[in-house]
PARO-373825 format. One line per field, with one value per residue (C-alpha): residue in three letters; z negated, x negated, y negated; residue number from 0. Coordinates in Angstrom, 3 decimals. Last residue first. Layout:
// PARO-373825
residuo	(ALA, ...)
Z	(Z, ...)
X	(X, ...)
Y	(Y, ...)
num	(NUM, ...)
// end
This chain:
// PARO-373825
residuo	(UNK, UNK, UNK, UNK, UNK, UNK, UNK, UNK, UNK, UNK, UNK, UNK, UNK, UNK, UNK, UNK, UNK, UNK, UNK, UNK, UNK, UNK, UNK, UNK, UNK, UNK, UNK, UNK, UNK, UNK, UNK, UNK, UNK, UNK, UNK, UNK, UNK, UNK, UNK, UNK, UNK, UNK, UNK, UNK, UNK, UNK, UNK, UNK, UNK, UNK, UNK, UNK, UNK, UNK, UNK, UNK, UNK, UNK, UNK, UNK, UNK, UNK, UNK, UNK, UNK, UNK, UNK, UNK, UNK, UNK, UNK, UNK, UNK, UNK, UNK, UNK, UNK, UNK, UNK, UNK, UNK, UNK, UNK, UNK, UNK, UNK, UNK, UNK, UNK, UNK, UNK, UNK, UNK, UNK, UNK, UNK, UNK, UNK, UNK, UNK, UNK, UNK, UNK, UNK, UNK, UNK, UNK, UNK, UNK, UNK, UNK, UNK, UNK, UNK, UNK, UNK, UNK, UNK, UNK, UNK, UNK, UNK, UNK, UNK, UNK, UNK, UNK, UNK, UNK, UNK, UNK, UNK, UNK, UNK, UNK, UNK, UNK, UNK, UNK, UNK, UNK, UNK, UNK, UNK, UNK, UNK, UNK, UNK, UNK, UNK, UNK, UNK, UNK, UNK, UNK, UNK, UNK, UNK, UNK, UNK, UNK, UNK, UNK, UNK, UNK, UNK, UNK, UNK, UNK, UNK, UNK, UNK, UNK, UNK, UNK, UNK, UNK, UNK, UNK, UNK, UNK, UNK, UNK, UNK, UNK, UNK, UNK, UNK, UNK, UNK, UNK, UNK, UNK, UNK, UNK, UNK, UNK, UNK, UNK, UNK, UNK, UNK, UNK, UNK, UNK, UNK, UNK, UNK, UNK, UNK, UNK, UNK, UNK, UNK, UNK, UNK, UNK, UNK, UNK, UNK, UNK, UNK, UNK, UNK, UNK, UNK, UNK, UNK, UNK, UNK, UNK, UNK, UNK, UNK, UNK, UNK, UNK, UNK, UNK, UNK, UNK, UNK, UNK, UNK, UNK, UNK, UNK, UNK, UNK, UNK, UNK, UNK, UNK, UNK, UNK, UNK, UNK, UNK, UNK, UNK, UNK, UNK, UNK, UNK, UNK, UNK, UNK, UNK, UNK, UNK, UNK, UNK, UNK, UNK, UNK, UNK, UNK, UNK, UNK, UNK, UNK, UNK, UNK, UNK, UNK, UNK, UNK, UNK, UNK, UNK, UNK, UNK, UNK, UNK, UNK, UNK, UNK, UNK, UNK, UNK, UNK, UNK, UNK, UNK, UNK, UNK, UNK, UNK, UNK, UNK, UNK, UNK, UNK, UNK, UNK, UNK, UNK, UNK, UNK, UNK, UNK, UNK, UNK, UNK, UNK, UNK, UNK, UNK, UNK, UNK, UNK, UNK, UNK, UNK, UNK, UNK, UNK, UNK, UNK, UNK, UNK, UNK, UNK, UNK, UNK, UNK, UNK, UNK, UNK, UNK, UNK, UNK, UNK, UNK, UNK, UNK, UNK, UNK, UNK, UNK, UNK, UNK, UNK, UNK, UNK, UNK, UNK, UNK, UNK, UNK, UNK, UNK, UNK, UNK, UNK, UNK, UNK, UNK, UNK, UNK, UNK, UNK, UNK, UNK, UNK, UNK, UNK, UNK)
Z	(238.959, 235.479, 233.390, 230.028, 227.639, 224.013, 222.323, 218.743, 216.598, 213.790, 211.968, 208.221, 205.214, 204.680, 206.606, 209.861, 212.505, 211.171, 214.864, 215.684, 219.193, 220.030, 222.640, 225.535, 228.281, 227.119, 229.579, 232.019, 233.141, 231.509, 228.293, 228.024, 228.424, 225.797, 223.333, 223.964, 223.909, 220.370, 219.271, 220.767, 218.620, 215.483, 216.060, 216.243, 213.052, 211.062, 211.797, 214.812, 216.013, 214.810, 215.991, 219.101, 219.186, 215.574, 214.886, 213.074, 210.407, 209.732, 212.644, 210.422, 212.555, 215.887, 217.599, 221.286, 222.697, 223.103, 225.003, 227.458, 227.963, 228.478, 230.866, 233.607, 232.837, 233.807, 236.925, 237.935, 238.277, 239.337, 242.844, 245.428, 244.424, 245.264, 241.942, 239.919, 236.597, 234.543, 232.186, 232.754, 229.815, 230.546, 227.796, 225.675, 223.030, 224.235, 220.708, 220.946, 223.416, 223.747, 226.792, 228.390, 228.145, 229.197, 232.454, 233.121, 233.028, 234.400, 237.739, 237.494, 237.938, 240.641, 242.491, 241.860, 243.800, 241.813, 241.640, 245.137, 245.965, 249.256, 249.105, 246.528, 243.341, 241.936, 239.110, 237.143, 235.380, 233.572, 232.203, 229.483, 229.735, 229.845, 230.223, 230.870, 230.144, 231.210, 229.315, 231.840, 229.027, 229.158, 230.100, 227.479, 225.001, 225.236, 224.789, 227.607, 227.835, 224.400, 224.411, 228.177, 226.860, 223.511, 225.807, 227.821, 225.447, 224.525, 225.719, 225.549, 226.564, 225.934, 227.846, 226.412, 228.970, 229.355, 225.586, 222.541, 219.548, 219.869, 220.093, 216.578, 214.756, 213.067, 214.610, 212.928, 210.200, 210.379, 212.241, 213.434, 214.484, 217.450, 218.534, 215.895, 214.649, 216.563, 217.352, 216.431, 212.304, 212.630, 209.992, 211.759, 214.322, 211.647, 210.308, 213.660, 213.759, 210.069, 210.662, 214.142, 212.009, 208.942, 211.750, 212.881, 212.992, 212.374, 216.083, 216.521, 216.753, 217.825, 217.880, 221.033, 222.006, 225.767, 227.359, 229.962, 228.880, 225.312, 227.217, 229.628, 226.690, 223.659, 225.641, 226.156, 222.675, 221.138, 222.948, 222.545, 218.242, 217.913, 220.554, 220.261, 218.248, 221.240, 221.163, 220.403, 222.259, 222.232, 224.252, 223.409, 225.112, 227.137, 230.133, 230.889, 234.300, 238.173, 240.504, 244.198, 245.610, 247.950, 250.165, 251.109, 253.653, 255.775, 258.869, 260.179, 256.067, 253.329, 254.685, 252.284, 250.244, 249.957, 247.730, 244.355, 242.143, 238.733, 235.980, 232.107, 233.747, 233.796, 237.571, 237.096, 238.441, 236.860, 233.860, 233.469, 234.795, 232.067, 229.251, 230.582, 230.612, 227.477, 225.797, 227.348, 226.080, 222.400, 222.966, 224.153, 221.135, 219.301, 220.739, 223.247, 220.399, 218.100, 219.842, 219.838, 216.581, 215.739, 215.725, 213.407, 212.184, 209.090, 210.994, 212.697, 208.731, 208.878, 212.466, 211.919, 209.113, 211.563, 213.992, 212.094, 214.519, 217.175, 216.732, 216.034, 219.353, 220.899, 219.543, 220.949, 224.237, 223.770, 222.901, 225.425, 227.914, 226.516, 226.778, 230.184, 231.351, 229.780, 225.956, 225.189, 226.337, 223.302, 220.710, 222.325, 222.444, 218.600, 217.002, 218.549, 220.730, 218.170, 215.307, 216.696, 216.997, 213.775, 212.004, 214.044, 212.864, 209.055, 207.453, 204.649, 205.671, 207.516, 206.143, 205.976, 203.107, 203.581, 203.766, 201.869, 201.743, 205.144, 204.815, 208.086, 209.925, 207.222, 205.803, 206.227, 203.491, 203.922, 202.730, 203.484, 199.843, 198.437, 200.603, 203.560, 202.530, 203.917, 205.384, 206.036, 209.576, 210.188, 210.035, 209.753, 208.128, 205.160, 204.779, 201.264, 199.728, 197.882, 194.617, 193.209)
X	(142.922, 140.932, 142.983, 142.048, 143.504, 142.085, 142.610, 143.423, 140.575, 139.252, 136.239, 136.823, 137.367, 140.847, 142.998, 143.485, 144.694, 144.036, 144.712, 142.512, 141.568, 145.054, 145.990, 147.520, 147.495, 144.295, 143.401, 140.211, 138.467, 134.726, 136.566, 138.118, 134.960, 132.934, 136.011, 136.232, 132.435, 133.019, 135.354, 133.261, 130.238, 132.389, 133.963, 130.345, 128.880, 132.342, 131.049, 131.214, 134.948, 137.443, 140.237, 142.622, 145.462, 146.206, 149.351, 147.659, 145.543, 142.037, 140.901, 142.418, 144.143, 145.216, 148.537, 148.494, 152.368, 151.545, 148.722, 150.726, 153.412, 150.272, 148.404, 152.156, 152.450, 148.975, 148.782, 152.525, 151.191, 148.600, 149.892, 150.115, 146.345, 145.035, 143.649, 140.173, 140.164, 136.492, 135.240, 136.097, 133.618, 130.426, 128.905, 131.243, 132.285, 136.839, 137.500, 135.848, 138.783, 141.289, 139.845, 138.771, 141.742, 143.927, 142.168, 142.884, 146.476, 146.690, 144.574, 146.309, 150.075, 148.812, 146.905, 150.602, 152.429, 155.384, 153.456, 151.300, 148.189, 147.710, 145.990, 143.797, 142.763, 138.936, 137.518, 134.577, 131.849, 129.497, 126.982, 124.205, 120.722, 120.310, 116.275, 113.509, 109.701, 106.512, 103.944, 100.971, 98.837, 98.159, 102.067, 103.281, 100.880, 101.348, 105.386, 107.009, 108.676, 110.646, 111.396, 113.163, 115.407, 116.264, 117.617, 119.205, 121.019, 120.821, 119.697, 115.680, 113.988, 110.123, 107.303, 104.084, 100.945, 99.830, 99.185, 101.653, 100.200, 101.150, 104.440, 104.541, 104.042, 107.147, 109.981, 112.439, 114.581, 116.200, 113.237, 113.351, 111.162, 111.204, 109.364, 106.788, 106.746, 109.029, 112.714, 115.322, 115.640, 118.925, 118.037, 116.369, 119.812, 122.209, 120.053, 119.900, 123.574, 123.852, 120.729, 123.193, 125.932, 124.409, 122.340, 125.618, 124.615, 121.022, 120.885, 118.890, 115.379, 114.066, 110.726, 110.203, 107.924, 107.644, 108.601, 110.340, 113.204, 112.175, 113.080, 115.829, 118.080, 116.620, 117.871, 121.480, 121.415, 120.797, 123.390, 125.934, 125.036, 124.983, 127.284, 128.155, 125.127, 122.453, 119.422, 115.437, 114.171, 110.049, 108.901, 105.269, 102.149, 100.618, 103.269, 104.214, 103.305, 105.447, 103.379, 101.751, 98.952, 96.350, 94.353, 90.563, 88.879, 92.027, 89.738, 91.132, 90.748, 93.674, 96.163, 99.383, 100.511, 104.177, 106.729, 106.537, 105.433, 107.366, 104.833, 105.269, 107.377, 110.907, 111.836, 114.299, 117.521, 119.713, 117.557, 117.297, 120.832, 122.476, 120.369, 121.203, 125.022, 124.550, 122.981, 125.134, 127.960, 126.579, 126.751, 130.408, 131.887, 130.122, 130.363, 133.599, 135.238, 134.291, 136.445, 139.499, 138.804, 139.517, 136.180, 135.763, 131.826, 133.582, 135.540, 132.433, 131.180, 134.279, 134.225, 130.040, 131.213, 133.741, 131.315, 129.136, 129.203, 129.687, 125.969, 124.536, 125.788, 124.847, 121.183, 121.282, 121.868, 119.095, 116.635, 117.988, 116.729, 113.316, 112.573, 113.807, 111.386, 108.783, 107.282, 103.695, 104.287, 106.714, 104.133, 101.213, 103.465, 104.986, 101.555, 98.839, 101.057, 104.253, 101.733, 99.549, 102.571, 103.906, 100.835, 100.368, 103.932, 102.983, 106.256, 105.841, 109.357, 111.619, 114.471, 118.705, 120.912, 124.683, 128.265, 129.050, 132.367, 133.377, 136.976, 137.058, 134.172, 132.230, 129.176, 125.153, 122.849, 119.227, 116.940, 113.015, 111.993, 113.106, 110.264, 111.946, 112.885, 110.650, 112.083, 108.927, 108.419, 106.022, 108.277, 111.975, 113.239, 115.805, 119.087, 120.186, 123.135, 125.676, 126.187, 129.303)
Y	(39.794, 40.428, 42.389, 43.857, 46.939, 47.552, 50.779, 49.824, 49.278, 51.543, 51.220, 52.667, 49.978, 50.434, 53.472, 52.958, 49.794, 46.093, 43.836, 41.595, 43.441, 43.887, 46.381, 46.185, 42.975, 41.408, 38.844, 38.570, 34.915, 35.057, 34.234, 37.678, 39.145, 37.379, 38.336, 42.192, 42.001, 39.981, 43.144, 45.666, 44.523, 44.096, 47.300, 48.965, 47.557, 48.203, 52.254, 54.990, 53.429, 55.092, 58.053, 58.449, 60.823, 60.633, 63.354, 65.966, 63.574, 64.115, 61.721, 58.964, 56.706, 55.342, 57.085, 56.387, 55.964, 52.525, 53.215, 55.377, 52.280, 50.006, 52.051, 52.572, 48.956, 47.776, 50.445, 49.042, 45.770, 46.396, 48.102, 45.193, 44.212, 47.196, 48.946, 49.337, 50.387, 49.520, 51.298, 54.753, 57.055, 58.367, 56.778, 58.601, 55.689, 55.170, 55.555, 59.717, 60.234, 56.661, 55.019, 57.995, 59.446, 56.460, 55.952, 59.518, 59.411, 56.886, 57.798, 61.198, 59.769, 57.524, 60.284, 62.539, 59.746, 57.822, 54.271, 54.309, 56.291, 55.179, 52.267, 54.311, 53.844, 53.773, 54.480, 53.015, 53.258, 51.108, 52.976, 52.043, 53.684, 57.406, 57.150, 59.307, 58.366, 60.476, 59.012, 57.062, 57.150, 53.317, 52.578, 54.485, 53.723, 50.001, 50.284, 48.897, 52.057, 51.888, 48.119, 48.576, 51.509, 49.438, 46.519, 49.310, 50.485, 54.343, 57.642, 58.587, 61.176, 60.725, 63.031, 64.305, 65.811, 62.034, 61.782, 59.958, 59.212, 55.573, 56.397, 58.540, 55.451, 55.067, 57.105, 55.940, 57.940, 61.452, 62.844, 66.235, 69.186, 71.644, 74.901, 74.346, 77.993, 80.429, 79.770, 82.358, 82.206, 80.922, 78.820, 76.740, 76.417, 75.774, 73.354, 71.619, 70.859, 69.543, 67.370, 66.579, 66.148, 63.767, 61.647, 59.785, 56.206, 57.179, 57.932, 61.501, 62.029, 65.295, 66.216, 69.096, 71.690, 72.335, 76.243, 75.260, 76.930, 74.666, 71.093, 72.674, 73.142, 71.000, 67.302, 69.114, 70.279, 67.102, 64.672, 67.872, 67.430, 63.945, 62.526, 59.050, 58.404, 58.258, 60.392, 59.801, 63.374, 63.176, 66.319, 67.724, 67.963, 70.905, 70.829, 73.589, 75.278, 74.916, 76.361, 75.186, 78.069, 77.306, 79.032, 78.561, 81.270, 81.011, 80.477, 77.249, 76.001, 75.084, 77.571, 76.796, 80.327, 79.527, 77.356, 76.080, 79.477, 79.199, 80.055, 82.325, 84.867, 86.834, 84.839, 81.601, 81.467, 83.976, 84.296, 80.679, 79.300, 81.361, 80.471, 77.086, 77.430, 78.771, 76.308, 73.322, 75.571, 75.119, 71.608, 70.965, 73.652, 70.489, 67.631, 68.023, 70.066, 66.805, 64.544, 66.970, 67.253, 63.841, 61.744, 58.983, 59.971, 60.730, 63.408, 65.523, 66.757, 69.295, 70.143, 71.319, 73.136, 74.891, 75.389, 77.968, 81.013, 78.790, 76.671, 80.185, 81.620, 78.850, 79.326, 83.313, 82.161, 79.668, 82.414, 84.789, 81.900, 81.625, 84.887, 84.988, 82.082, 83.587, 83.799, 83.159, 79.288, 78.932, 79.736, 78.183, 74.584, 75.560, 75.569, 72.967, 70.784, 70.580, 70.524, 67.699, 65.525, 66.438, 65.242, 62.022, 61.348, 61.860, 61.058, 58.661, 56.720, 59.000, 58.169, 58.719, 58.475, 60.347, 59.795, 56.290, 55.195, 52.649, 54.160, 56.644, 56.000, 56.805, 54.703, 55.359, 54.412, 53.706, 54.788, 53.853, 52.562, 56.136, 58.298, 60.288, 63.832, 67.069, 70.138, 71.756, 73.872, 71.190, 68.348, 68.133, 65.316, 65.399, 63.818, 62.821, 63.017, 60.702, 61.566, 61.918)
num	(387, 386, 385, 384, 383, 382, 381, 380, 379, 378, 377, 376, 375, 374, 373, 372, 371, 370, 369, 368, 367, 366, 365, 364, 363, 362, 361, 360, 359, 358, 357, 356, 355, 354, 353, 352, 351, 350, 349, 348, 347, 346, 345, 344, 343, 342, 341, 340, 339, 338, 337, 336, 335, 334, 333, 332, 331, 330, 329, 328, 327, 326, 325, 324, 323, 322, 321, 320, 319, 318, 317, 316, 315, 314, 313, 312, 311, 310, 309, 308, 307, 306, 305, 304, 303, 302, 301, 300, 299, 298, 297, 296, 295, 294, 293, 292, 291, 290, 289, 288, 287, 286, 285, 284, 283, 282, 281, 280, 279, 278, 277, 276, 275, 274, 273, 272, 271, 270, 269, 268, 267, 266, 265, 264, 263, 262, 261, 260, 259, 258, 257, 256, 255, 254, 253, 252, 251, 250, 249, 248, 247, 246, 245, 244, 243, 242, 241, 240, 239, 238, 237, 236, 235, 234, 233, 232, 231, 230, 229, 228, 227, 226, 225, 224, 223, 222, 221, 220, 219, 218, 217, 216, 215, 214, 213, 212, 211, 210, 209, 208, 207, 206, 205, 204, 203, 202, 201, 200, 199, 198, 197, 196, 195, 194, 193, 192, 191, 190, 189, 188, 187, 186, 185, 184, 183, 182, 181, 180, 179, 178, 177, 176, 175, 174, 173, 172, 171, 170, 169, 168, 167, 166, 165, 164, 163, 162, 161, 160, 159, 158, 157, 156, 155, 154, 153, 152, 151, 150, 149, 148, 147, 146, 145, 144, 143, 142, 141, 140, 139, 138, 137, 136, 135, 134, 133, 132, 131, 130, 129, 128, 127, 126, 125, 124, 123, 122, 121, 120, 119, 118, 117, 116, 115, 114, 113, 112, 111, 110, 109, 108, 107, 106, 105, 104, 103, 102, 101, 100, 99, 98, 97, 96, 95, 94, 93, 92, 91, 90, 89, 88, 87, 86, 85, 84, 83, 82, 81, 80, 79, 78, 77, 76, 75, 74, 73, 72, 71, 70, 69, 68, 67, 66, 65, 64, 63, 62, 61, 60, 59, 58, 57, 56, 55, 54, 53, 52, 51, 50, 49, 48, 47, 46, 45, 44, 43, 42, 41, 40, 39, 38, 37, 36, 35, 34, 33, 32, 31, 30, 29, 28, 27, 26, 25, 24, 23, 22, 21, 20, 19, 18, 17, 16, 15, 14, 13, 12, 11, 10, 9, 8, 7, 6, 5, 4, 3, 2, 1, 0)
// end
């Protein structure tokens, strides 16, 4: 069977990247190939003009309210059509579960913000910031603070961990304010949030160059950048620094965002001793987070912090729930915790796994070496450490 091509979003065109820009993305599951992503031959400049020329104007005619029945009516589209959205969600080694916080996830980020903006916002095209402020003793000269557009476009480059959620919470507040977006998502997982935004296009509810996507890099689309534009970006640091170092950035003074890597922890109390209900959570919860979406939400527990008189009943109490943890295909009823994105990934958590146990920590669950899954997909088994 063939394996399909993703297409690029440009211009209110779905366009494919040319052939010496594919490349081919694998499954979780068995490593087979899911989809060919590109954006080679795109015309970024092009896009970039089009997002400020057509869908900016277009978005700015509508207010706050119009805006905010628009992304109501998105979420709506997004649940209408989850269940092809589930289907495609597996091979990026998510269980259902996984995907619910993704995708069901996303569409409430929508409506939450719908909400927010006619609740919160007034059924206009500015937000007045504060008072009249006296500029003169007589009061001849006034002045006036309000919140307007911005006349550029919004850049979204996204993390792979959540493809469709990571999209829609970037698209929320970007088009309530009424700011044209080009969406890139993390190749890793690019077929389910192309999936994602076709839903949305052909929805038929945003007007002309409201958003676009790009299945491939981003070319040069940074150095078309102005100081009305702004880039959101979520991902490694290292990538994080690259991005606003860029030249443009810095000479356009481009409004840059970053989600940059996390390392969070939790914390358990002197007082929360083995038997306790605080103990019983604090498990509990370290083992979800370790084992939903293969331990990859960025704002997942990292790090499990005791008193010293109760880790040894913290590491037990993990371990025995681990072991209890059924790693496999995300298909299956039983699995509890699915794969890693791709054989990239595992690699990359397998020598972290190793860098960390040489700076003085042990592995007390889990085993890192260990061939969990069906053959050829990315699965490890949840991975326990202890550093005293």
């Amino acid at each position: 069977m063939k394996t399909p091509q993703l297409l690029n979003y440009a211009r209110d065109q779905w366009l494919p990247g040319d052939s010496a820009s594919l490349v081919e993305l694998p499954s979780a599951i068995d490593g087979s190939p899911v989809a060919l992503t590109g954006s080679g031959g795109m015309d970024f400049a092009a896009m970039a003009a089009y997002a400020r020329d057509v869908g900016g104007p277009a978005l700015r005619k509508l207010t706050f309210h119009d805006r905010a029945r628009m992304l109501k009516a998105l979420g709506s589209a997004i649940m209408a059509r989850k269940e092809e959205l589930y289907e495609l969600n597996y091979a990026t080694g998510c269980t259902r579960k996984d995907g619910w916080i993704d995708i069901e996830g996303g569409a409430g980020t929508l409506f939450s913000f719908s909400s927010k903006g006619r609740r919160e916002l007034p059924d206009a095209y500015a937000l007045l910031d504060g008072p009249l402020e006296p500029l003169s003793k007589s009061g001849l000269f006034v002045g006036q603070h309000v919140f307007t557009s911005l006349q550029g476009v919004a850049v979204h480059i996204n993390a792979f961990n959540f493809p469709v959620w990571g999209m829609l919470e970037k698209l929320a507040p970007t088009l309530l304010a009424g700011v044209p977006s080009i969406v890139k998502p993390a190749s890793a997982t690019a077929w389910l949030a192309e999936a994602a935004f076709r839903v949305m296009i052909e929805a038929d509810i945003l007007p002309p160059g409201a958003v676009q996507l790009v299945v491939g890099g981003v070319g040069d689309l940074f150095d078309h950048l102005t100081c009305q534009d702004v880039v959101s970006f979520t991902g490694s640091a290292a990538t994080a620094m690259k991005l606003q170092t860029h030249p443009v950035i810095a000479r356009e003074s481009v409004r840059f965002i970053a989600e940059r890597d996390s390392l969070n922890a939790s914390l358990l109390g002197p007082d929360a001793a083995p038997g306790t209900p605080e103990f019983d959570l604090f498990v509990r919860e370290v083992v979800n987070e370790m084992t939903v979406k293969a331990g990859q939400k960025c704002t997942a527990i990292r790090r499990a912090m005791a008193p010293a008189e109760h880790l040894d009943a913290v590491e037990d109490a993990i371990r025995d729930r681990l072991a209890r943890t059924q790693v496999g295909d995300p298909r299956a009823e039983d699995t509890r915790m699915g794969a890693l994105v791709n054989r990239a990934q595992k690699e990359d958590v397998k020598q972290r796994i190793a860098e960390i146990a040489a700076a003085g920590a042990r592995v007390v669950a889990g085993d890192p070496d260990a061939e969990v899954g069906p053959d050829g997909g990315a699965f490890l088994q949840p991975v326990l450490l202890r550093a005293d």
